[in-house]
C-alpha positions as CSV (number, residue, x, y, z in Angstrom):
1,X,30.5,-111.3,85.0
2,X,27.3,-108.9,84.4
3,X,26.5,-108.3,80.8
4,X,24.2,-105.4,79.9
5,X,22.8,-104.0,76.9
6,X,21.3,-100.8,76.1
7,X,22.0,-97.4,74.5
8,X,22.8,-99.3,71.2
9,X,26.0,-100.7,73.2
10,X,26.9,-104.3,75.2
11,X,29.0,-104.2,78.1
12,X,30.7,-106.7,80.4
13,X,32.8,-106.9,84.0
14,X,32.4,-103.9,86.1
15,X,34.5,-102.2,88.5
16,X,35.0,-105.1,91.0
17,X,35.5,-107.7,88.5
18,X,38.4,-108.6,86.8
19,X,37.7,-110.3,83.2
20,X,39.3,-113.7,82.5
21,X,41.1,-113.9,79.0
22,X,38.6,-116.4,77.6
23,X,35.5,-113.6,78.7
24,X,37.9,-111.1,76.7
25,X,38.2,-113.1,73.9
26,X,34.7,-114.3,74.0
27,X,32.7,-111.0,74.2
28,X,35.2,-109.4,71.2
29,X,34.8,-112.3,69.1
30,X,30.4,-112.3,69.7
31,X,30.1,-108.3,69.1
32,X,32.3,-108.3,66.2
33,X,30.7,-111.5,64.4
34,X,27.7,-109.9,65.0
35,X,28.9,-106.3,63.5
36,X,27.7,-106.2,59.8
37,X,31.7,-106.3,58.6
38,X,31.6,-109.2,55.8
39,X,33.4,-107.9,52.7
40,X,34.2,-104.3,54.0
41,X,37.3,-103.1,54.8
42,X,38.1,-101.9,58.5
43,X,40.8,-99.6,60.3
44,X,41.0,-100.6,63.8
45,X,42.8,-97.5,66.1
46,X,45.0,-98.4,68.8
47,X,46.3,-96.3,71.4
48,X,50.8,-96.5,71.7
49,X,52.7,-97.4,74.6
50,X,51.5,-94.8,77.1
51,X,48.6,-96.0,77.8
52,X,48.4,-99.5,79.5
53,X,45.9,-102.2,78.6
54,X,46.0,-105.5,77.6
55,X,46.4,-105.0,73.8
56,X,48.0,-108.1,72.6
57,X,45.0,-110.1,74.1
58,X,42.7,-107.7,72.6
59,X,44.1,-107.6,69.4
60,X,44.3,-111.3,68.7
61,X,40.7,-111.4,69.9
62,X,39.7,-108.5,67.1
63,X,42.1,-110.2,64.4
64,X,40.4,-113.7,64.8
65,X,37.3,-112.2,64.8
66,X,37.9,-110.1,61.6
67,X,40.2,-112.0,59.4
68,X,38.9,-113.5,56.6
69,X,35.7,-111.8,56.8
70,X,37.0,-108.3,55.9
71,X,38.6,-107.4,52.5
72,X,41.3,-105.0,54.0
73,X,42.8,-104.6,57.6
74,X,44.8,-102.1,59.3
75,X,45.9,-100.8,62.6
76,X,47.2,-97.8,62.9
77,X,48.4,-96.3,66.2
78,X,46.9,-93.5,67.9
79,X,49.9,-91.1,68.6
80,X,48.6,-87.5,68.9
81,X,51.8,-85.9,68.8
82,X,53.7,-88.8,70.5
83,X,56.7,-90.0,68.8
84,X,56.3,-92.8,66.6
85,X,57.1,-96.5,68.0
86,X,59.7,-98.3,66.5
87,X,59.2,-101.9,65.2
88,X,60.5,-103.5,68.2
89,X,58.5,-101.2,70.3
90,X,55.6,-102.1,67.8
91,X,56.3,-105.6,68.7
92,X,56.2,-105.8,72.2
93,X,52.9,-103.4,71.9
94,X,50.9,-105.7,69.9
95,X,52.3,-109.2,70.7
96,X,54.7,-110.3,68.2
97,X,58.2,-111.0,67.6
98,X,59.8,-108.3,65.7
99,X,59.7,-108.3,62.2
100,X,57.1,-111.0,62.4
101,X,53.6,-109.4,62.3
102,X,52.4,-111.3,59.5
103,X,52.6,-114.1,61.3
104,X,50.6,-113.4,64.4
105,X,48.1,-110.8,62.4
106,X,48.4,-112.4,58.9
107,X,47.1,-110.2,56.1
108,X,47.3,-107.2,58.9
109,X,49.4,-103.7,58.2
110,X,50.3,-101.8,61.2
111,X,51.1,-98.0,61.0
112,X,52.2,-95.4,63.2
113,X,50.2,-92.3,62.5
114,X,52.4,-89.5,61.1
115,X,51.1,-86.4,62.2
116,X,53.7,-84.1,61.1
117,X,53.2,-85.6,57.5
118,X,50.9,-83.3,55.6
119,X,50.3,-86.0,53.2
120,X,49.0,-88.9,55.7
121,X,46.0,-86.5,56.4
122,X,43.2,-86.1,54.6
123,X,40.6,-82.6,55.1
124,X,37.2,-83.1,56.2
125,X,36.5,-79.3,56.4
126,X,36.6,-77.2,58.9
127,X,34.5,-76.0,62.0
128,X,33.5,-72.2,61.4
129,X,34.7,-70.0,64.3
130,X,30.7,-69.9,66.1
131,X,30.2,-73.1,66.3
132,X,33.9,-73.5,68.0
133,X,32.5,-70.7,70.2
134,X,29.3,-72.4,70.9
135,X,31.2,-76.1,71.7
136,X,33.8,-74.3,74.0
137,X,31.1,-72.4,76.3
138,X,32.8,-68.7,74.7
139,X,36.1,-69.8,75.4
140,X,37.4,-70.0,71.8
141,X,36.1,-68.1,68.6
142,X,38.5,-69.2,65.7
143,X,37.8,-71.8,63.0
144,X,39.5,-75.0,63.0
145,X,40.4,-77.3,59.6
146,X,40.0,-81.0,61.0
147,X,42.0,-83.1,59.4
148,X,42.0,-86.9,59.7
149,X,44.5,-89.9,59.0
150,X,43.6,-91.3,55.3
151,X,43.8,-94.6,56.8
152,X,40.1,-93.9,58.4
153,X,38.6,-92.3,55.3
154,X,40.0,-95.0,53.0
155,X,38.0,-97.9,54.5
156,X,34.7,-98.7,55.0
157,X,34.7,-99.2,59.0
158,X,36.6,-97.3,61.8
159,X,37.0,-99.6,65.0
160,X,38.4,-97.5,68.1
161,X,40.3,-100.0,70.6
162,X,41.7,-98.8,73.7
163,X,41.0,-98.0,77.2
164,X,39.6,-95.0,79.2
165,X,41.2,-93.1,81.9
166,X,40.5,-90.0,83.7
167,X,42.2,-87.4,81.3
168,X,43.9,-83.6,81.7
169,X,42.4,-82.6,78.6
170,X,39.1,-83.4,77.9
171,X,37.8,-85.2,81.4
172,X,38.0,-89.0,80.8
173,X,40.3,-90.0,77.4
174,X,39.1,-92.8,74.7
175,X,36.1,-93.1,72.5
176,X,36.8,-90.4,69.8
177,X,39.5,-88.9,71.4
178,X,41.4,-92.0,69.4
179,X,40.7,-90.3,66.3
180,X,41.0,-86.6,67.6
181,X,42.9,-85.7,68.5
182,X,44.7,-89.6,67.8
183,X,45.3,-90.1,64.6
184,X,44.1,-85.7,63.4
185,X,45.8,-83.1,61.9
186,X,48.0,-80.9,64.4
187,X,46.3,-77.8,63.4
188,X,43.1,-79.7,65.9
189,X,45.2,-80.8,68.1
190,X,46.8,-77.2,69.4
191,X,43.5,-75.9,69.4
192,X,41.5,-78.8,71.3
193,X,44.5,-79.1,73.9
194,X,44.5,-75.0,74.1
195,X,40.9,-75.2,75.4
196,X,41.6,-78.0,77.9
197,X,44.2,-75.7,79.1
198,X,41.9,-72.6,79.3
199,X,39.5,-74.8,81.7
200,X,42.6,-76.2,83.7
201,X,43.5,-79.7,83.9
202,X,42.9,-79.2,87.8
203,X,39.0,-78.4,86.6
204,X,38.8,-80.6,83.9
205,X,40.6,-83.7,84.7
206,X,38.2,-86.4,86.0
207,X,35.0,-85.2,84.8
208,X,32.2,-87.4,83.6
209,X,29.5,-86.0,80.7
210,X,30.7,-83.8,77.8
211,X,33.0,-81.4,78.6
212,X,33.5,-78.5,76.0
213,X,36.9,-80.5,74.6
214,X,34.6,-83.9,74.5
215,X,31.8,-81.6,73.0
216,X,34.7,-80.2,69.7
217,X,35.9,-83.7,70.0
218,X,32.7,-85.0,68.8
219,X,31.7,-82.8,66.4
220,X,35.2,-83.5,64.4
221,X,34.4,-87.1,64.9
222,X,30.5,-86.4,62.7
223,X,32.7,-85.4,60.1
224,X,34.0,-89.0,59.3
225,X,31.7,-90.5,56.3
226,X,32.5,-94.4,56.8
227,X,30.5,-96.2,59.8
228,X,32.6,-95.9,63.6
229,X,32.3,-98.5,66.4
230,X,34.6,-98.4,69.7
231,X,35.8,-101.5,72.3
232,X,36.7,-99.1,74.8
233,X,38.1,-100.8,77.7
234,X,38.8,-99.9,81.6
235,X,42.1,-101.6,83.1
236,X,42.2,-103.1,86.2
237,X,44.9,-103.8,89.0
238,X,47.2,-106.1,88.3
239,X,48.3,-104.5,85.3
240,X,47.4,-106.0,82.1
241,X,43.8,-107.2,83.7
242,X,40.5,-105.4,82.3
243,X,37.8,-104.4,85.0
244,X,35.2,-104.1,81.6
245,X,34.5,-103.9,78.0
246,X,31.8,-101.6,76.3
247,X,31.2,-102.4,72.3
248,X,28.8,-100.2,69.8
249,X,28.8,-96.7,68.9
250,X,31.5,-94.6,70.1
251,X,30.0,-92.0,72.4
252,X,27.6,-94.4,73.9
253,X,30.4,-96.8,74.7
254,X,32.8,-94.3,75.9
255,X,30.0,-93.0,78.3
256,X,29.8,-96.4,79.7
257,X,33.4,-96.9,80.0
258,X,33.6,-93.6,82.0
259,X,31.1,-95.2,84.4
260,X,33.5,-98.0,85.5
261,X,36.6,-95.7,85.5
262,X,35.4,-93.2,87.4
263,X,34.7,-95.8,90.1
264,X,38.0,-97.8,89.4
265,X,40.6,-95.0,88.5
266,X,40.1,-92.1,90.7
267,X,41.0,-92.5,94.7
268,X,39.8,-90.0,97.2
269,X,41.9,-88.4,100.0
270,X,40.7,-86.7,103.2
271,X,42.7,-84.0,103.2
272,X,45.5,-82.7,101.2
273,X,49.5,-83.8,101.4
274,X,52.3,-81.4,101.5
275,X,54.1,-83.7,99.2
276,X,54.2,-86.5,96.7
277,X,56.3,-88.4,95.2
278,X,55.4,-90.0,91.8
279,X,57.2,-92.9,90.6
280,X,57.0,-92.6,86.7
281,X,57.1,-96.1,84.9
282,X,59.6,-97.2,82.1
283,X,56.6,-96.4,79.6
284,X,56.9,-92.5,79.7
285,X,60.2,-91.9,78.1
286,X,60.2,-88.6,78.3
287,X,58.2,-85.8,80.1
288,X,55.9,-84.8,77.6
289,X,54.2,-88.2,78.6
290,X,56.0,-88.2,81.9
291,X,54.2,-85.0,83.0
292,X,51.0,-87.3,84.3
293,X,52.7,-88.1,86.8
294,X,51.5,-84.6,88.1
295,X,48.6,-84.1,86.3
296,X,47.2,-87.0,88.4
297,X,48.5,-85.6,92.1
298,X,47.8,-82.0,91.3
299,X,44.6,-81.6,93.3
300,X,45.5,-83.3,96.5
301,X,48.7,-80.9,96.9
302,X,48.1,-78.6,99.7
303,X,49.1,-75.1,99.0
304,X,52.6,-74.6,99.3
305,X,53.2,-78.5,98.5
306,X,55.4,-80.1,96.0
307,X,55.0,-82.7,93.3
308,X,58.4,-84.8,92.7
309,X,58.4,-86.6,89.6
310,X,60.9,-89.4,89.5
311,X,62.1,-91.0,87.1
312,X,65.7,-91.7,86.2
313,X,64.7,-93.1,83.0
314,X,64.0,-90.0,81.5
315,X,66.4,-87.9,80.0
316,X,64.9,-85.4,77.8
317,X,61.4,-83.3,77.9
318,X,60.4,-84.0,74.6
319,X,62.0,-85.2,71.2
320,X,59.0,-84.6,69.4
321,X,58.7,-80.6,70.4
322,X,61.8,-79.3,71.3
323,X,60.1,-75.7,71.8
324,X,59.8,-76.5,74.7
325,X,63.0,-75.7,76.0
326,X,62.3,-72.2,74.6
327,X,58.3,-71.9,76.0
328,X,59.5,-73.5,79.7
329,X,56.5,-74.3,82.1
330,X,54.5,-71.5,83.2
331,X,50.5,-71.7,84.4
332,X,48.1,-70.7,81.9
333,X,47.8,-66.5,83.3
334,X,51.2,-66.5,82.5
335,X,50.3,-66.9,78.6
336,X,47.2,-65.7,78.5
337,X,47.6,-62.3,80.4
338,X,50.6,-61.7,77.4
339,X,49.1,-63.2,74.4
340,X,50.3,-61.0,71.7
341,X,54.1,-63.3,72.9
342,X,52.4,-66.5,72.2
343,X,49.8,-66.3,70.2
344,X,52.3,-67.8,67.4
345,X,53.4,-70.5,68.9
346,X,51.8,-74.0,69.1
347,X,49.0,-74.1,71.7
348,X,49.4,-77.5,72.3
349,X,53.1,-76.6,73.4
350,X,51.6,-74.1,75.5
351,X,48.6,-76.5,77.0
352,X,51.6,-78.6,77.9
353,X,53.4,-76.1,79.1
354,X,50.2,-75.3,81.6
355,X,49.6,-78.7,82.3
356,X,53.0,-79.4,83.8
357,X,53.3,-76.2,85.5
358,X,49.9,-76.4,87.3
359,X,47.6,-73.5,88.8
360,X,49.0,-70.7,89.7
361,X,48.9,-66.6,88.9
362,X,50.6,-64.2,86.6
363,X,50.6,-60.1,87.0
364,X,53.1,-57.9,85.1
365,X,54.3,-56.8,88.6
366,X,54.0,-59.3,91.4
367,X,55.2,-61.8,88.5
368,X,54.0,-65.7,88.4
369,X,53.1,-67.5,91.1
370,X,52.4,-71.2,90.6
371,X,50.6,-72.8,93.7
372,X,53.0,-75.5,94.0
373,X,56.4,-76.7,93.2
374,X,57.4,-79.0,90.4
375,X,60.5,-81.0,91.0
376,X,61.8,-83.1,88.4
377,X,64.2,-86.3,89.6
378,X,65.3,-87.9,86.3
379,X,68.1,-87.9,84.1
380,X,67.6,-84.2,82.5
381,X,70.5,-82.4,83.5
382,X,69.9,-79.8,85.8
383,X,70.6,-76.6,84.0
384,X,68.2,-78.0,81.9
385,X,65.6,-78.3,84.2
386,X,65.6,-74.6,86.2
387,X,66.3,-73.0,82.3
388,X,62.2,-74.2,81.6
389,X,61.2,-72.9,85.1
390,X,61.1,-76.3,87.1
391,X,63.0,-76.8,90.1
392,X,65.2,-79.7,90.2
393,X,66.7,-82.8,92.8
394,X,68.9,-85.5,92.0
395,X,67.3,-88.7,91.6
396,X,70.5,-90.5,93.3
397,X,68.8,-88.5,96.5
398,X,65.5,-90.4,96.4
399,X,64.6,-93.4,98.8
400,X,60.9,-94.0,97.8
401,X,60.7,-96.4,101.0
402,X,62.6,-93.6,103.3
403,X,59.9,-90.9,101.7
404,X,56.7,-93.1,102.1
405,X,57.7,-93.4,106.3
406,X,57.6,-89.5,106.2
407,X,54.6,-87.7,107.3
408,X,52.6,-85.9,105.2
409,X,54.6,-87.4,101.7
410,X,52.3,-89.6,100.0
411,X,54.4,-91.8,97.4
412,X,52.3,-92.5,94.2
413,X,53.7,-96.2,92.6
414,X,53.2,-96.5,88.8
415,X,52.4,-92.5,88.7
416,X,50.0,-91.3,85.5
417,X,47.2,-93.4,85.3
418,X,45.0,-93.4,88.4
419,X,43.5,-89.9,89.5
420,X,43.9,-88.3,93.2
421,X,41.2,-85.8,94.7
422,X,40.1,-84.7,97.7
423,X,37.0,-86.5,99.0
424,X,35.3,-82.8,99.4
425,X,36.2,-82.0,95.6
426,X,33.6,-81.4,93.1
427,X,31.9,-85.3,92.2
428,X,32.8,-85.0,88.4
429,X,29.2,-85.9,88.0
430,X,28.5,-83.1,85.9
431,X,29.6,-81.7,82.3
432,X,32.1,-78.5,83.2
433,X,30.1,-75.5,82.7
434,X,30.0,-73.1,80.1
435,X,30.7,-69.7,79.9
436,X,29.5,-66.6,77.6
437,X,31.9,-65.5,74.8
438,X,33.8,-62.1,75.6
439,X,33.1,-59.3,73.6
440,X,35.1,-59.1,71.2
441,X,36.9,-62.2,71.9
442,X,38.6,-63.7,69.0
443,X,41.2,-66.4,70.4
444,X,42.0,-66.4,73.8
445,X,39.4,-64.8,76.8
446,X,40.6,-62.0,78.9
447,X,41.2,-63.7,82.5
């Protein structure tokens, strides 16, 4: 185990170590006693279901290290615009029999955040339209209102818990991503996930440094009055192991997080595939969440290739925005080339829209053309699936161990969380660049 400290921030493992649970339990319960926490109260923001990490271990380490010593406690769940967990799904998240929190976090409330409740938020202000220009290199010139969970305001201490990963929207998730867009108002979210989607998760994804997104991110995040600190963890293989753990503020912990997952997370190809197959776990239940599984293929497709996602689990694209069924998937020309069409709608929807679709081209004439195919194999009906512009295959048609023996098919177990790239690719190394603001540009740049 190699323990450094620097930058304000303590970190242990690396990305060829695994961490035992006693060195997890350890190295929470040391940074933690020695955070200046007695008698304040602290909100401690946890990521749901879709992203895997070892959370019950985590969590009992933070609750020992906390109870008793703090006046008030509370977890809240990071959701976005995910749909909320249920208590049994609660349960299993956070290690507990259901119904019986109390009894594995005593004096402990756990919430889901409710981003579609107008009165679970709380306004911080708003960043004017030129600084939003500034942050998003000229992409974006339109003020946002942040808006933040009341759990965070209404206690003394934030405490961000939760691991990092190479992301589609802002380059590599965690840090203060947990608490925008995690537990912000969805007015930030369309707007943050609307740039990510003017850079292209194909660009963005996988980046280390502050992207424009991280760069919005982060200024919503020096809004929050109360005191922030981050565990931001990297997850190792088996699942449920931890390569690392970075503690203190929560940029300078994120960064060194994104160290370890950019080594650990992201696997380089020589040359591209003509097809891959993505096995989707049971923890994306649907394919808002589901979709991933391409974001993390996308840039090893050759042109002409096709993604498959499968996953038989799935049944519907999303509960939680059921415009989608009206938007469909198109690439990002296709909406920004006829804006005054969707300039009304959510941008997130759109940004998922994009993000699902992939790269591709959109003229009034020659029409859109995505550079690969999108194949859904799960339980949405198929009518369903060519009405939102995706092609479709019967999962019952799938042999994952016939497809692997094919040449040129790569087959991606437990699709969503590791990144594929072409070993020529771009290093990541760098922030994405920035661009100058249009003339004239108010929402959306001419492409």
């Amino acid at each position: 185990m190699v323990e450094t400290s620097r930058l304000g921030i303590t970190q242990i493992g690396g990305c060829s170590e695994l961490l035992t649970e006693n060195q997890i339990r350890a190295f929470v319960h040391e940074q933690l006693q020695g955070a200046q926490l007695e008698g304040r109260s602290v909100c401690v923001l946890v990521p749901d279901a879709t992203r895997s990490c070892p959370l019950p271990v985590l969590m009992k380490a933070v609750h020992g290290a906390l109870h008793g010593r703090v006046t008030r406690l509370t977890v809240v769940v990071a959701l976005g615009t995910h749909a909320k967990m249920t208590e049994g799904a609660l349960a299993v998240h956070l290690g507990y029999e259901p119904g019986m929190a109390s009894d594995r976090y005593p004096s402990t409330t756990v919430l889901n955040h409710q981003w579609w409740d107008d009165s679970a938020l709380v306004a911080l202000g708003s960043i004017p339209a030129d600084r939003v220009a500034e942050l998003s290199g000229g992409r974006l010139n339109k003020a946002v209102d942040v808006q933040v969970n009341r759990a965070v305001i209404e206690h003394d201490v934030t405490l961000i818990v939760g691991p990092v990963f190479p992301h589609e929207v802002v380059g590599f998730s965690g840090g203060n991503k947990y608490l925008f867009p995690g537990v912000s108002g969805r007015e930030f979210i369309d707007l943050s996930h609307w740039l990510g989607a003017l850079i292209t998760s194909t660009e963005i994804i996988g980046t280390r440094g502050t992207t424009p997104v991280r760069a919005l991110i982060d200024e919503a995040a020096s809004m929050i009055p109360g005191e922030c600190l981050a565990l931001c963890v990297v997850t190792g293989s088996p699942a449920g192991s931890l390569h690392s753990i970075a503690f203190g503020d929560p940029q300078a912990a994120w960064a060194a997080a994104v160290g370890v997952s950019a080594e650990s997370h992201i696997r380089y190809l020589d040359a591209p595939v003509g097809r891959v197959l993505s096995l989707l776990a049971t923890r994306y239940d649907d394919m808002w969440t589901g979709a991933k599984g391409f974001y993390k293929v996308e840039p090893i497709v050759a042109d002409g290739g096709q993604v498959v996602l499968y996953a038989p689990h799935i049944t519907q694209l999303s509960a939680m925005h059921p415009q989608m069924l009206e938007i469909g998937y198109h690439c990002r020309d296709y909406f920004v080339k006829q804006w005054d069409r969707f300039n009304d709608r959510h941008w997130g929807d759109l940004a998922h829209s994009t993000q699902l679709r992939g790269v591709g081209t959109y003229d009034p004439v020659a029409g859109e053309r995505p550079r690969v195919t999108v194949t859904l194999a799960t339980g949405i009906p198929e009518a369903v699936v060519r009405s939102v512009n995706l092609d479709y295959l019967d999962p019952d048609r799938v042999d994952p161990a016939v497809w692997a023996a094919e040449p040129g098919t790569l087959v991606v177990p437990d699709a969503g969380e590791v990144l594929y790239r072409l070993r020529d690719a771009k290093s990541g190394e760098t922030s994405v660049p920035f661009m100058n603001l249009p003339k004239g540009a108010e929402t959306s740049p001419s492409l």
